[in-house]
N, C-alpha and C positions, 0 to 999 in steps of 0.2 A: 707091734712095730710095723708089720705089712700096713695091718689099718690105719697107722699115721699119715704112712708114704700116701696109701692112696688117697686119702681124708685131702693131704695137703697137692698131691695131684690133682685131685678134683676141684680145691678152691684156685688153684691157678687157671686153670682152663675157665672156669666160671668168671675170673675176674678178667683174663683174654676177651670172652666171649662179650663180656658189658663192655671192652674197650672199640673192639668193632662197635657194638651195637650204639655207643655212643659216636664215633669215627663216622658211619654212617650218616644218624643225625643231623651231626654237625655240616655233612655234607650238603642231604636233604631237605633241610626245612627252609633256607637261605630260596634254593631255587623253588619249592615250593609255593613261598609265599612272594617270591618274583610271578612265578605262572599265576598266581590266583591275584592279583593289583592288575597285571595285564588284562585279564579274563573282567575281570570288577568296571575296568575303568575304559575298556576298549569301546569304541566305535557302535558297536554292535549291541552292547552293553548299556550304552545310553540308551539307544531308543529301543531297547525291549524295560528298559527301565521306565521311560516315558508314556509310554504303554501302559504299562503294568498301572502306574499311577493314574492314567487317565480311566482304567478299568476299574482301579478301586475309587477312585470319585464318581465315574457311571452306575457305578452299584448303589453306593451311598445318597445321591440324588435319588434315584429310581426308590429308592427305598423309605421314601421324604424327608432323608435328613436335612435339615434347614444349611443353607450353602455356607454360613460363615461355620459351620460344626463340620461340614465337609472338606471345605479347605483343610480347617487345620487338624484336622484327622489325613487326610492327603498332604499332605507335609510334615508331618509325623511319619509315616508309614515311608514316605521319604527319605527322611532322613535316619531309618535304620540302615540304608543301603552307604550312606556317606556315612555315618560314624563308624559301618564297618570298612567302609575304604580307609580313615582315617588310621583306625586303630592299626592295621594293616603295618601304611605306610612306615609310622613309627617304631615296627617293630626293629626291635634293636639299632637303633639310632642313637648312634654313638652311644653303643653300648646300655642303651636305658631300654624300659617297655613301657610305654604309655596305654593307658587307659581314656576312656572314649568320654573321662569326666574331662580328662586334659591334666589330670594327677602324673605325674613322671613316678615309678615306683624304685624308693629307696635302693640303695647297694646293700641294706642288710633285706631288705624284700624281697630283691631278685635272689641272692641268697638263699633267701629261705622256700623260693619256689625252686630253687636249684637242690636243694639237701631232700624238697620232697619229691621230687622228679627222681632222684637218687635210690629214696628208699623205694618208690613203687617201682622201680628197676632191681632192685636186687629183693624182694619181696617175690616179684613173678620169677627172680633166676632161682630163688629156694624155694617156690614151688614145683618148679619143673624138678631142681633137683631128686627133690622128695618123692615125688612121678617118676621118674626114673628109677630111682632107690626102692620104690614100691612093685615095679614092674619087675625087676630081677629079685 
């Protein structure tokens, strides 16, 4: 009988504990991925982007790559930096998650990256569990 109480005392507190840990989250990642579009797309950001780009086509000449293969290797290399602004921006826009094909991912997809977000959250709470349980 004890072992029940405590068995079902410890899944409440584990299930508290993911509700912060979700709470958090949900708080979290909103202004995270505000700071990181700011950071992506600022002022400062271009021209160390521009840079960057001019540095990997100085490479690629010096290296003899013939210029129309250096272009569009330099503009490739380019536009890694915009499709991760892109995808960014989209994120949860109006409730959807866009990928960087420009695919909007279904309400049973996001779904199903919510149910697996789920279990590898309560997967790591019964390990710690188990860690704990081991430890006493």
């Amino acid at each position: 009988m004890i072992d029940d109480k405590e068995k079902k005392k410890e899944e409440k507190e584990d299930v508290e504990e993911l509700r912060e840990v979700l709470s958090v989250v949900s708080k979290e990642v909103p202004s995270l991925i505000k700071s990181i579009l700011s950071s992506v797309f600022s002022e400062e950001a271009g021209r160390d982007m521009g840079k960057a780009a001019a540095a990997f086509y100085k490479e690629l000449k010096d290296a003899g790559m013939p210029e129309e293969v250096a272009v569009k290797m330099t503009e490739n290399y380019v536009s890694v930096f915009t499709n991760l602004g892109d995808v960014l921006k989209n994120v949860g826009k109006e409730g959807k998650i866009s990928i960087s094909s420009g695919k909007t991912l279904s309400q049973k997809e996001q779904e199903e990256i919510g149910e697996e977000i789920s279990r590898k959250i309560k997967e790591k709470l019964a390990k710690k569990y188990r860690e704990r349980e081991d430890e006493e």
